[in-house]
PLY file of the C-alpha trace (Angstrom):
ply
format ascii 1.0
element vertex 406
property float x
property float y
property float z
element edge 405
property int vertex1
property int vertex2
end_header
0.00 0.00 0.00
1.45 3.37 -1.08
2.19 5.36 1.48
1.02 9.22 2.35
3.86 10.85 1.95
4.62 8.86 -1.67
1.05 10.07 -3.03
1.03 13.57 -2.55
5.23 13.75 -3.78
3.84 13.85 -7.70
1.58 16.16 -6.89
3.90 18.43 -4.83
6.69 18.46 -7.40
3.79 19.05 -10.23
2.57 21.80 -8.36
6.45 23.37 -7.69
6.81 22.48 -11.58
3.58 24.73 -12.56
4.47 27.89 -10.15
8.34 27.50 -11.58
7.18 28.35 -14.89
4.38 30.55 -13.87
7.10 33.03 -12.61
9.35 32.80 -15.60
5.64 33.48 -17.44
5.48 36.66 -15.32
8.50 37.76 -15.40
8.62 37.06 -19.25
4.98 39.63 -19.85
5.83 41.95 -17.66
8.30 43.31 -20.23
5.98 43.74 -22.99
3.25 44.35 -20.85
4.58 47.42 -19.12
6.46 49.22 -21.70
3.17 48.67 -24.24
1.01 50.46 -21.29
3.76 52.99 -21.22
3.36 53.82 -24.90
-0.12 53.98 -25.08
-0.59 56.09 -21.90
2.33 58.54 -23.59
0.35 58.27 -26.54
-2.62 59.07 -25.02
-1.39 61.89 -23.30
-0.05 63.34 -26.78
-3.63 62.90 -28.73
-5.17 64.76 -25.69
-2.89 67.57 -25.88
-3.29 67.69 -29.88
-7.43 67.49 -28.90
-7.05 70.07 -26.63
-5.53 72.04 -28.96
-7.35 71.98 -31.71
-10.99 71.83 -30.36
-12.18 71.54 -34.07
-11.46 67.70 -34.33
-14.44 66.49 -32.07
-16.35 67.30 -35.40
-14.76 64.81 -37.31
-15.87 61.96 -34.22
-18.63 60.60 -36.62
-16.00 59.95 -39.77
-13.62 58.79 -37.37
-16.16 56.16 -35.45
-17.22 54.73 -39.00
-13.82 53.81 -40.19
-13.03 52.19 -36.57
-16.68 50.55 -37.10
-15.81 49.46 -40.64
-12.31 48.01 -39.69
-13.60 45.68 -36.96
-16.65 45.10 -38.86
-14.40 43.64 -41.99
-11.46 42.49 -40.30
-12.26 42.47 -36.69
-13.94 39.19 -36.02
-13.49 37.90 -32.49
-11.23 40.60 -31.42
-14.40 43.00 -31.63
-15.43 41.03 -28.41
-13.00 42.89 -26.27
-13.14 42.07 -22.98
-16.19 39.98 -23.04
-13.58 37.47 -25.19
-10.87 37.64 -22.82
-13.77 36.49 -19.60
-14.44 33.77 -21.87
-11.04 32.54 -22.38
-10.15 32.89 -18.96
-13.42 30.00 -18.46
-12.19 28.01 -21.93
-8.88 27.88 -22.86
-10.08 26.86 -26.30
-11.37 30.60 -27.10
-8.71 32.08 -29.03
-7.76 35.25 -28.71
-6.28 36.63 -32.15
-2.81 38.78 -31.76
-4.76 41.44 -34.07
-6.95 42.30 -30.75
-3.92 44.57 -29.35
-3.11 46.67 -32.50
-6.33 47.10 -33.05
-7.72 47.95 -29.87
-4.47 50.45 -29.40
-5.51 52.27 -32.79
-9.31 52.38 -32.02
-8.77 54.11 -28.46
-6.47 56.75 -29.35
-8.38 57.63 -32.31
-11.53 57.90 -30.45
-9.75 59.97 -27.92
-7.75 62.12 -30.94
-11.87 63.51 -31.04
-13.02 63.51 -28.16
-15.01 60.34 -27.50
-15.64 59.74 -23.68
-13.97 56.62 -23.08
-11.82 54.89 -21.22
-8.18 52.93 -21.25
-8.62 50.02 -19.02
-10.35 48.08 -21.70
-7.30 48.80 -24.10
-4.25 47.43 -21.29
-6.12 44.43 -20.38
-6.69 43.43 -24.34
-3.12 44.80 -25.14
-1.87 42.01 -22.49
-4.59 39.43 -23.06
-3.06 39.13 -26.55
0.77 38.67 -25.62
-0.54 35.40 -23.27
-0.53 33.12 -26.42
2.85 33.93 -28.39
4.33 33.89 -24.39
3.46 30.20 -24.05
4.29 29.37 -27.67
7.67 30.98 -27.21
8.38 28.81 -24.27
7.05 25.96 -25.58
4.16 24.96 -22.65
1.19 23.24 -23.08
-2.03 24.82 -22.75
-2.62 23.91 -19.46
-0.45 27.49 -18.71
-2.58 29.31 -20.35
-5.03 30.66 -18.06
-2.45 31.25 -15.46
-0.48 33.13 -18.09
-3.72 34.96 -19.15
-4.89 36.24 -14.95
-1.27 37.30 -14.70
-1.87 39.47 -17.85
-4.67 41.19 -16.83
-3.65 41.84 -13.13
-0.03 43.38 -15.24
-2.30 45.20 -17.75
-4.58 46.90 -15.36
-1.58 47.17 -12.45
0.74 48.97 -15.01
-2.06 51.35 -16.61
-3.13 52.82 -13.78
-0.24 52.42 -11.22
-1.51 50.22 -8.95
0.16 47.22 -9.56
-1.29 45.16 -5.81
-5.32 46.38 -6.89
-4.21 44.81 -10.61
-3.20 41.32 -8.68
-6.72 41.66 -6.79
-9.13 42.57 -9.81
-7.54 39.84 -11.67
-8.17 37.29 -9.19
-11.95 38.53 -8.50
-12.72 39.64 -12.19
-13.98 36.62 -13.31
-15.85 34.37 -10.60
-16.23 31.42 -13.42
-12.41 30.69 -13.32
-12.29 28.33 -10.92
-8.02 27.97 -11.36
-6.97 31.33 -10.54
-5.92 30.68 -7.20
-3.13 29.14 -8.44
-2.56 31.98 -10.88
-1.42 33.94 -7.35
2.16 34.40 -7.52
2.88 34.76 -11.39
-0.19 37.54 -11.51
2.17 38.84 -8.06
5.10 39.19 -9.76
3.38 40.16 -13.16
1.41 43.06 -11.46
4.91 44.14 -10.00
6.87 43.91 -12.92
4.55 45.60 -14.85
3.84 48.96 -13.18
7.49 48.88 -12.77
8.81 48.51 -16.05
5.77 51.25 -17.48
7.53 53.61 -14.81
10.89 52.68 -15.85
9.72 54.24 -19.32
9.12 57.87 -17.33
5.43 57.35 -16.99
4.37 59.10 -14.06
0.40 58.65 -12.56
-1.65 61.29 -10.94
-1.24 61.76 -7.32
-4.07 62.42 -5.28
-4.60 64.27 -1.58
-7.57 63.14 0.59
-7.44 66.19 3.85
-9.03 65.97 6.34
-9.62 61.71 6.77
-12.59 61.67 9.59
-12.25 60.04 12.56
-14.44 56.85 12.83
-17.85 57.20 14.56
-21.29 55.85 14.13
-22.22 59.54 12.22
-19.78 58.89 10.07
-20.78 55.68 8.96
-24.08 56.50 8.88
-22.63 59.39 6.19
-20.74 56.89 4.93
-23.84 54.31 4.35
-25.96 57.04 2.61
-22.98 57.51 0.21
-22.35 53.92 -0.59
-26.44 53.75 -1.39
-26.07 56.56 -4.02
-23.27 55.62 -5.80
-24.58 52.02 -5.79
-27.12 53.72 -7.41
-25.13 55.92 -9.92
-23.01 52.39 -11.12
-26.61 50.74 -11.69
-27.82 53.87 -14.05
-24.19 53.74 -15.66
-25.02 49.73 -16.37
-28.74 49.93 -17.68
-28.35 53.00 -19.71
-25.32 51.50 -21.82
-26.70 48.14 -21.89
-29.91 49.44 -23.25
-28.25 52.02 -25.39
-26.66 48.98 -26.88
-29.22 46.66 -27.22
-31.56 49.36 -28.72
-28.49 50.64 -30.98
-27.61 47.19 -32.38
-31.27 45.81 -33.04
-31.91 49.27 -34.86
-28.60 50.12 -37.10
-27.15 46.40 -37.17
-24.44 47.49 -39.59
-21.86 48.92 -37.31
-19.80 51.37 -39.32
-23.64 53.57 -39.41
-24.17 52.85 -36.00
-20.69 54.42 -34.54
-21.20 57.15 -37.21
-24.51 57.90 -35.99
-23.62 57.48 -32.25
-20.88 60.48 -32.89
-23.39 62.57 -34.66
-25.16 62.55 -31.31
-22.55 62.99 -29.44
-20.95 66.02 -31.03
-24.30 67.32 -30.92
-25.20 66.98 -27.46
-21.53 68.38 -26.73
-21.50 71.45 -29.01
-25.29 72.27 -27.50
-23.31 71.99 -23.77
-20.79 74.43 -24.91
-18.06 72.75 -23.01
-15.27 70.14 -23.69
-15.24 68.74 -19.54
-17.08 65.02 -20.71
-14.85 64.88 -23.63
-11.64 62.17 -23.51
-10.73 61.38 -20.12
-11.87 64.06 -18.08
-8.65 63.67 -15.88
-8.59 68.20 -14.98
-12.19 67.72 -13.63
-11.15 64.57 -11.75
-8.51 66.71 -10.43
-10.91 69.73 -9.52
-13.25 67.57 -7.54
-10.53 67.40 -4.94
-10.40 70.66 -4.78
-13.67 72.16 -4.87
-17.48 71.34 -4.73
-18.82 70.66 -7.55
-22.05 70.32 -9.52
-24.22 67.05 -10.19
-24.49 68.12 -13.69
-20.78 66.59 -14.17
-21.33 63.73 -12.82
-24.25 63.33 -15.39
-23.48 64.71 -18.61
-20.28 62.06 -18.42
-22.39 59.07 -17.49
-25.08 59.63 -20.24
-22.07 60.38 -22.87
-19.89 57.29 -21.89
-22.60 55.26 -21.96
-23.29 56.76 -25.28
-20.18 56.20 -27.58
-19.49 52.46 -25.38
-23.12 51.61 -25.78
-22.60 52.18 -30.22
-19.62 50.56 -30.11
-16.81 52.94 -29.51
-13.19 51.68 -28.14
-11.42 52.35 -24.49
-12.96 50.88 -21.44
-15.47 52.27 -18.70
-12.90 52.29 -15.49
-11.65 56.14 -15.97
-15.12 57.46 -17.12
-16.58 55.53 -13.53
-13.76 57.50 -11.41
-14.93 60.77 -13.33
-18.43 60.03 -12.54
-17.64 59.01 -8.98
-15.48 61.35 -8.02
-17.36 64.33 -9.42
-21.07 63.14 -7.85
-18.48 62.76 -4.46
-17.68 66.42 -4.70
-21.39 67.33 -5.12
-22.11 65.64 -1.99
-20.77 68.34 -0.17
-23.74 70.77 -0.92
-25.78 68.16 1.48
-23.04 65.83 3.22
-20.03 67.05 5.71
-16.34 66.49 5.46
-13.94 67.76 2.17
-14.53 67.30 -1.03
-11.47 65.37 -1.55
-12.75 63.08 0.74
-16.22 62.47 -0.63
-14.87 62.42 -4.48
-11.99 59.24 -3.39
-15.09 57.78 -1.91
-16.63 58.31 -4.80
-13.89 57.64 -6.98
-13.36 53.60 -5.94
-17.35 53.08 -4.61
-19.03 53.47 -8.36
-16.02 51.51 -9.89
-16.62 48.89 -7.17
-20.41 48.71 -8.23
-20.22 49.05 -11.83
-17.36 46.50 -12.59
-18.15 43.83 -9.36
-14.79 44.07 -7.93
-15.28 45.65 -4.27
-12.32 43.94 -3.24
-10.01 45.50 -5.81
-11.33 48.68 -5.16
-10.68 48.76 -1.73
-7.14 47.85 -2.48
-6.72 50.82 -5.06
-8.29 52.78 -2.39
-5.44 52.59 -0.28
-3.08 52.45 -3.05
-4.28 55.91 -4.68
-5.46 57.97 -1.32
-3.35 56.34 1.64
-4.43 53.10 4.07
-6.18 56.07 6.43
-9.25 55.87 4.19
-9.46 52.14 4.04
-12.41 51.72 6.50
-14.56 54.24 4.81
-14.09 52.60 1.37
-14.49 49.38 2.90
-18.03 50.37 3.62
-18.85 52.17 0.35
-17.36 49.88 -1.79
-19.60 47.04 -0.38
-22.19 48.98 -0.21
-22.16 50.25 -3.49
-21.26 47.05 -4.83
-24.53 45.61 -3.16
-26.85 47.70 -4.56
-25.63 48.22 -8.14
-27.63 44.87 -8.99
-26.96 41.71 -10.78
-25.33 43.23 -13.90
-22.07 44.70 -14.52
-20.39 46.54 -17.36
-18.84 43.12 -18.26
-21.22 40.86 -18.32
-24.41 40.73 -21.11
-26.05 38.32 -18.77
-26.36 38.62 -15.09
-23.54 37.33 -12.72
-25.32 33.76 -11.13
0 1
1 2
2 3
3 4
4 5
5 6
6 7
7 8
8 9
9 10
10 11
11 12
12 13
13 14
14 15
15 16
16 17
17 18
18 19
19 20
20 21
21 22
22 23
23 24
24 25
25 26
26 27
27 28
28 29
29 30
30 31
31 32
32 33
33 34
34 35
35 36
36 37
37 38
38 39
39 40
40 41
41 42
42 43
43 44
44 45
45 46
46 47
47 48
48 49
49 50
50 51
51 52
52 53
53 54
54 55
55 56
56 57
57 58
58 59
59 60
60 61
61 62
62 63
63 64
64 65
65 66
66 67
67 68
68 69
69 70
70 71
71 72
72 73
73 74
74 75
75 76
76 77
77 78
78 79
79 80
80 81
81 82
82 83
83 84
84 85
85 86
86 87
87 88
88 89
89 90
90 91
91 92
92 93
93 94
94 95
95 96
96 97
97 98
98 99
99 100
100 101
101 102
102 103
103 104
104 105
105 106
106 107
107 108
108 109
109 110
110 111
111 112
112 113
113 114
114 115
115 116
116 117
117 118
118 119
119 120
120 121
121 122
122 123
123 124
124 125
125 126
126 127
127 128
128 129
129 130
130 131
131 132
132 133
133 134
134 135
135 136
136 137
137 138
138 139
139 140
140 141
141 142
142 143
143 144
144 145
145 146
146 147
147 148
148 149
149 150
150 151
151 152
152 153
153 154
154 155
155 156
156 157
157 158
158 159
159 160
160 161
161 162
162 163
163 164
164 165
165 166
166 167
167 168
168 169
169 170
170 171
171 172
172 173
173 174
174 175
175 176
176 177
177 178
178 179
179 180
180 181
181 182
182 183
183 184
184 185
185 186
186 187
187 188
188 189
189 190
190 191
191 192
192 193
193 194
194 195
195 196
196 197
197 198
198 199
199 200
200 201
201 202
202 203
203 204
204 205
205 206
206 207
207 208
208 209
209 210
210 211
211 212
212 213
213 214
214 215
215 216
216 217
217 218
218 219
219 220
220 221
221 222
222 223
223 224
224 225
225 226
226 227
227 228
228 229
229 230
230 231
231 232
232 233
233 234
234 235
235 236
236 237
237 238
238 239
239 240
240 241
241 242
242 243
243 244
244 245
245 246
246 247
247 248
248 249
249 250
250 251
251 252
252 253
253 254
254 255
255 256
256 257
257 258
258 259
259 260
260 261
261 262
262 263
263 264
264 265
265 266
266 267
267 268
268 269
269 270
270 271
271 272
272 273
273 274
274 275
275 276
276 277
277 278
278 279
279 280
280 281
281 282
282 283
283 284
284 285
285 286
286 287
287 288
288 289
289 290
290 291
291 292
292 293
293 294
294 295
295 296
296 297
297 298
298 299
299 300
300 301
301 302
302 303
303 304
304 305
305 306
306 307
307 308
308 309
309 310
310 311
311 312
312 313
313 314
314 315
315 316
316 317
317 318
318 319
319 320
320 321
321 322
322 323
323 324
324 325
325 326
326 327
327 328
328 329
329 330
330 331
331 332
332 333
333 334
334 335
335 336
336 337
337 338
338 339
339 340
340 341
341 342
342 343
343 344
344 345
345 346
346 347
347 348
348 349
349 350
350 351
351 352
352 353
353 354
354 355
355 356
356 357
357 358
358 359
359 360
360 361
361 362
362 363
363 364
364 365
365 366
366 367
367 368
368 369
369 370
370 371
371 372
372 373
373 374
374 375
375 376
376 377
377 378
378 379
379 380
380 381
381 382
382 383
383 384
384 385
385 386
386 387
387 388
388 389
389 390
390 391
391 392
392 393
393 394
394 395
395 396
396 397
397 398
398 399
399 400
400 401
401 402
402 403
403 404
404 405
């Protein structure tokens, strides 16, 4: 009769085997990884400037959309997916995803930021990444057994690198997709991937906003009760963000099913409803009126001019990702919770910031963890409670998912 110790030794040396390679995986996309999020965020910052500059070119949105509609339309195929293809391969390593997915996705975002599309850049560093995972494990020769480790270790690099916070990247990678019941054991090579990652983008001279949260409250049962109310609203906020682009889309695609019309005619609005507001603050990023909600109060109207836009060009079909847009929307309804609410602005818009994130994407956890990244461990506790709370009440639904989260 075998022995204890002699059954689990295969399995122990399997295991060792597995994590051996998972860090030479990590350390192997953490190069590419972080110097591609270094060159798109320096490209980014460059269309911005050139936007900014020449406040003209959010006329030629519509043009621009139907020629990114038209390429993925033609020669898009699965990558047009985005993120909803990397979930799925992280549940079936069978899914492919096709090496064109980076370029593409790269080219789509800055052009829809070169005029003026609200969108994001989250969705662009975690399908940059996803599609280095296969070449990675074809260059080192590993079966595909690898391949979802590889693939959570790309995403927590992708997201850790684009938005400096490289220990919130390992987190949303492990609680980004529930189905994937391996990533556990993706632990250490998404660790060291994260790491690596925000490291080697900084390397490159990328610097990240910095952010001061005065004035941290001391923790009482009035400020939790603040703190509760807060986490309801934004809960709240994330939910309205959801239905209105999922029903933007669904009503968009059964209407115009050709897509290069339907991103063309999704621009027209936009422009439109921009040029009537007479102001560029819910074009691009929004990052100067992220800034000014630390400063100052300010009004709701922010908070929902950006959520109806986003959810306007993502909801036709236009490129980026949803995670800056939420922290523009969160942060700015924060600020304006100081009309009605005590403590600083800067406190209310870093609540803000990681509690409609939390509820729109379904990563509290992650959120929590960028909290303390971004504003300090002092304000933890309170976006403990917000994020949870917030995550709680934004429903069953979240900007990744088409079907509800079981």
């Amino acid at each position: 009769m075998m022995s204890s110790k002699q059954e689990t030794t295969p399995s122990f040396f399997s295991e060792l085997q597995y994590q051996g390679y998972g860090i030479v995986i990590g350390v192997l996309l953490s190069i590419p990884i972080g110097s591609s999020a270094a060159f798109f965020l320096w490209a980014l910052a460059e269309v911005t400037q050139i936007r900014m500059a020449h406040s003209y070119l959010l006329f030629g949105l519509p043009l621009a959309g139907w020629a990114m509609g038209y390429l993925y339309h033609r020669w898009g195929n699965q990558a047009n997916e985005g993120n909803s293809l990397v979930r799925t391969s992280l549940v079936d390593a069978q899914t492919p995803i096709p090496r064109r997915m980076g370029p593409m996705v790269l080219g789509s975002t800055l052009v829809a930021h070169l005029f003026g599309a609200s969108v994001g850049r989250e969705g662009t560093a975690l399908q940059m990444a996803a599609a280095m995972v296969r070449p990675a494990i074809q260059f080192l020769k590993l079966s595909k057994k690898y391949y979802r480790m590889a693939l959570t270790a790309a995403i927590a690099g992708g997201f850790g690198a684009v938005f400096g916070t490289p220990w919130a990247g390992l987190v949303f990678a492990m609680e980004w997709n529930r189905k994937h019941p391996f990533r556990t054991q993706a632990l250490l090579p998404a660790c060291i991937t994260a790491l690596l990652s925000d490291a080697v983008c900084t390397a490159w001279g990328i610097s990240h906003g910095v952010f001061r949260v005065p004035q941290i409250p001391k923790l009482s049962l009035m400020y939790i009760g603040w703190l509760l109310a807060a986490g309801i609203l934004f809960g709240l906020l994330a939910r309205s963000f959801i239905l209105l682009q999922k029903g933007i889309r669904k009503t968009a695609t059964k209407w115009i099913p050709y897509p290069p019309l339907r991103l063309f005619l999704g621009g027209v609005l936009f422009v439109v409803i921009v040029s009537t507001l007479h102001t560029d603050r819910y074009t691009g990023l929004g990052l100067p009126v992220i800034e000014e909600a630390f400063l100052k109060t300010l009004s709701w109207e922010d908070s929902f001019w950006k959520l109806v836009l986003t959810a306007l060009v993502l909801g036709v079909g236009y490129k980026g990702g949803e995670v800056t847009p939420l922290f523009f929307i969160g942060a700015t309804m924060g600020s304006a919770l100081t009309l009605v609410f005590p403590y600083s602005p800067g406190f209310w818009a870093a609540m803000g910031w990681v509690a409609v994130f939390a509820g729109a994407t379904h990563t509290p956890l992650a959120c929590m963890v960028m909290a303390g990244e971004l504003f300090g461990l002092e304000v933890l506790p309170g976006a403990a409670i917000v994020c949870a709370l917030a995550y709680g009440v934004s429903g069953k639904n979240s900007v990744y998912t088409d079907e509800p989260i079981k």
